[in-house]
Residue, then its C-alpha position, 0 to 999 in steps of 0.5 A: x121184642x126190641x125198639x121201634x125207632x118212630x120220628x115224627x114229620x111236621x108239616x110246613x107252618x106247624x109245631x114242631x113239638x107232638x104229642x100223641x098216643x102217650x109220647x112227645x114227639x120233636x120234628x125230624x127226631x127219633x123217639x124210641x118205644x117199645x115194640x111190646x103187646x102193651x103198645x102195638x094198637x099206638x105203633x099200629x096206628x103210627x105206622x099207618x099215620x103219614x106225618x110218623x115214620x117208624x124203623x125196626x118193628x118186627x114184621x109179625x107185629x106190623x099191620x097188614x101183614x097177613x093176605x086175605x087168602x092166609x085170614x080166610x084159611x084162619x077163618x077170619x073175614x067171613x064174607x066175600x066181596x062180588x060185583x053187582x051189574x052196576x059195578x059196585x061191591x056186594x059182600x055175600x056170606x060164604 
């Protein structure tokens, strides 16, 4: 496991100084962390932020990755989504 390059996007008007999830981040900057199991709920949730940009974590590690179609196979997500007549999603068990 290597670095995950993050950089931080500051909106127009705001500071250009962050700091969140146990770092300090500066406008356009990168900040290196580590892509360890110690920090994969921080870089799960800066990769799904939209003012964070983050480079070179494995693609093991990032969220998402898994289809339902694989989770289902692992026997994760135990119900099904189906429509009622008013076009609105139903979960049944499987």
């Amino acid at each position: 496991m290597g670095n995950v390059s993050v950089t931080y996007k500051a909106p127009e008007g705001e500071n250009k100084v962050l700091e969140a999830y146990g770092h300090t981040f500066f406008d356009g900057k990168p900040t290196e962390i580590e892509d360890t199991p110690a920090n994969k709920d921080v870089l799960d949730k800066i990769e799904s932020h939209p003012l964070f940009e983050a480079t070179g974590r494995s693609a093991a590690a990032s969220p998402g990755q898994q289809s339902k179609a694989d989770a289902k196979a692992a026997g994760y997500g135990g119900e099904e989504e189906d429509d009622n007549e008013d076009g609105k999603a139903k979960k049944k068990a499987r």
